[in-house]
C-alpha positions in Angstrom: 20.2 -59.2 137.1 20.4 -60.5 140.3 23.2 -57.9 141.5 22.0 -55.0 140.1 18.7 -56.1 142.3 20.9 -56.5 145.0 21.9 -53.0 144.9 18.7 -51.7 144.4 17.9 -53.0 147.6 20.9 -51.6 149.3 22.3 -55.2 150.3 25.0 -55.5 147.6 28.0 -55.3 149.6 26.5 -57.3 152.8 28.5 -60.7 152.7 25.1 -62.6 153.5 24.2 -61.2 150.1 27.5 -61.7 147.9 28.0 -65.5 149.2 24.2 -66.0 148.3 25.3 -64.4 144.5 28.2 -66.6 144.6 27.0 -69.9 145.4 24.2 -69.4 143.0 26.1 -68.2 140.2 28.7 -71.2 141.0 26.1 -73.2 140.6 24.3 -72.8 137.3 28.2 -72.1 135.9 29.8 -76.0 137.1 26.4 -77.3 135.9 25.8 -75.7 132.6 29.4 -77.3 131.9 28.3 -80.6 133.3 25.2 -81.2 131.1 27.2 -79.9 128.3 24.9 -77.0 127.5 28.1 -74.6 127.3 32.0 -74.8 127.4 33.4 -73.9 130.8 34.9 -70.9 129.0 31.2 -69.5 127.7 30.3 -69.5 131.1 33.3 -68.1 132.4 33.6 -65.1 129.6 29.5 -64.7 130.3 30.0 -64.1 134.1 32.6 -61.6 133.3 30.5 -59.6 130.8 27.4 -59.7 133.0 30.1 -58.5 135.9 30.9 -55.9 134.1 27.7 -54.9 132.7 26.8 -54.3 136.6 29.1 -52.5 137.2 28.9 -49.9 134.3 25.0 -49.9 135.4 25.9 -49.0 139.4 28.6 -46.8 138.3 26.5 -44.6 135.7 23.7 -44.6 138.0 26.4 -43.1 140.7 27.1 -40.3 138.5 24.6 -36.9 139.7 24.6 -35.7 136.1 22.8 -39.7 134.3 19.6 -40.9 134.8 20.1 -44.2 134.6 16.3 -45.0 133.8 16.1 -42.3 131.0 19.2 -43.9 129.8 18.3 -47.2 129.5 14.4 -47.0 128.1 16.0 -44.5 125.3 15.7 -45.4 121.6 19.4 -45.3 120.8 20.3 -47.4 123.4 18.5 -49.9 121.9 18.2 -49.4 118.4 22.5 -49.4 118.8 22.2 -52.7 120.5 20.1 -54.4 117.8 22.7 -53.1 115.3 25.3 -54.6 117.1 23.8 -57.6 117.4 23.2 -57.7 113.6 26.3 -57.1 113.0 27.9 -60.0 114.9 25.5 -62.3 113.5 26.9 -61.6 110.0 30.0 -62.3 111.0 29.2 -65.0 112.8 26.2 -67.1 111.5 25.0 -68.5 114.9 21.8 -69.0 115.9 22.4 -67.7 119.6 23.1 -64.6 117.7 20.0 -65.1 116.1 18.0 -65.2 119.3 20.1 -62.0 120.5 18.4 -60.1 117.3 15.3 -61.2 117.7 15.7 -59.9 121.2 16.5 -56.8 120.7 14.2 -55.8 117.9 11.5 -56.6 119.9 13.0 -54.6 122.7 13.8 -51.6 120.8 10.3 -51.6 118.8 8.2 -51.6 122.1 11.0 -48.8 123.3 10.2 -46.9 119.9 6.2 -48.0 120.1 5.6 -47.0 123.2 7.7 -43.6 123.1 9.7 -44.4 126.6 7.3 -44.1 128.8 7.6 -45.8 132.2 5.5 -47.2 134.3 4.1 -45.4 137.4 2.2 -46.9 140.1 2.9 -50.0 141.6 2.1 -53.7 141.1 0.3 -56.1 143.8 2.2 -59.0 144.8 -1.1 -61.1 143.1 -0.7 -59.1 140.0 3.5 -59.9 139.8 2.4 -63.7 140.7 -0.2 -64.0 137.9 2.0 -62.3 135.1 4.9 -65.1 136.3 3.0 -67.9 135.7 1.2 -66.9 132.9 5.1 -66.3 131.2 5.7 -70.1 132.5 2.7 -71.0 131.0 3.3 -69.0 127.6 7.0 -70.8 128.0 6.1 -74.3 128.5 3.1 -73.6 124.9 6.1 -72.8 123.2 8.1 -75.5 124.5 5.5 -78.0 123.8 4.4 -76.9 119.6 8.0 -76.7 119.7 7.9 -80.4 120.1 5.6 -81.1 117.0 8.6 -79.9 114.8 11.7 -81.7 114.0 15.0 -80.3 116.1 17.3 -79.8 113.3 14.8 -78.2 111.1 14.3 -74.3 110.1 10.5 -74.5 111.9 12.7 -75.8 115.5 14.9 -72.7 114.8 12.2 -70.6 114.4 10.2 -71.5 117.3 13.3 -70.7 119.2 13.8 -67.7 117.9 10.5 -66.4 118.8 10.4 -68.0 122.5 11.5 -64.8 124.1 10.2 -62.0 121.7 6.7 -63.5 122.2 7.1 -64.1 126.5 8.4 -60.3 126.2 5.6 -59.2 124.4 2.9 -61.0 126.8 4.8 -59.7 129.8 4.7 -55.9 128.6 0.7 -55.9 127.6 0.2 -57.9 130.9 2.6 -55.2 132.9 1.2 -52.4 130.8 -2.9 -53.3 131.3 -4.5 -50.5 133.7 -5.9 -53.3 136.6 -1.6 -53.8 137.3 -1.0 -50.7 138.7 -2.7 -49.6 142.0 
């Protein structure tokens, strides 16, 4: 996310900007592995599909003939990824899998609800800043009735499952209210 922001921007390829990337992405990768949260190889194998997810974004959006944003808020786009993501989780049963469904069926419903349509206008700095913190604050709600329930249990599961469906849901009606946009 960061890189294709990067390029947005037009400081991608400044070496300010790359080592900034680097360092960061360094980072969370040596100290996911350290606290054991993921193998060395997760990381590694995540980095690379996020690398190349970037660049199939920057290259697309090269091409005169793709409109990158039509492309990506399109229903098949995402209706294709949630049946992807189905489909790996019957093969394998694993709840990051899970959370990837969950994901993406919120994703494509609010694609499908809201029939594509992007937003126009532009949002205040003080707008961006309150949305941010109400997400933290939705996060650290869910975090906390998360803690009333036992961690191996089916209700821990499902509280995890719906962290980020429900933070995506607040963050669209926030982003989509008419006092966002000037």
């Amino acid at each position: 996310l960061t890189l294709l922001v990067l390029w947005k921007l037009k400081r991608l390829f400044e070496q300010k900007s790359i080592l900034i990337v680097l360092a960061g992405l360094l980072w969370i990768m040596l100290f996911k592995a350290y606290t054991g949260s993921a193998f060395f190889s997760d990381v590694l194998m995540g980095g690379l599909l996020g690398a190349l997810t970037t660049w199939h974004i920057v290259r697309l959006d090269s091409k005169p003939d793709v409109d990158i944003s039509v492309l990506l808020s399109s229903k098949g786009v995402w209706w294709g990824l949630c049946l992807l993501s189905i489909v790996l989780t019957l093969i394998w049963p694993l709840p990051t899998f899970s959370f990837w469904v969950a994901i993406l069926m919120t994703i494509a419903c609010l694609v499908t609800l809201t029939d594509s349509k992007p937003l126009t206008g532009q949002f205040s700095f003080k707008v961006v800043l309150g949305v941010m913190a109400m997400l933290l604050a939705g996060n650290l709600l869910i975090s906390w009735a998360g803690s009333f329930v036992s961690f191996s249990g089916i209700a821990s599961f499902i509280v995890d499952t719906l962290r980020f469906p429900i933070l995506i849901l607040f963050g669209v009606v926030a982003f989509r209210m008419p006092w966002a946009r000037k």
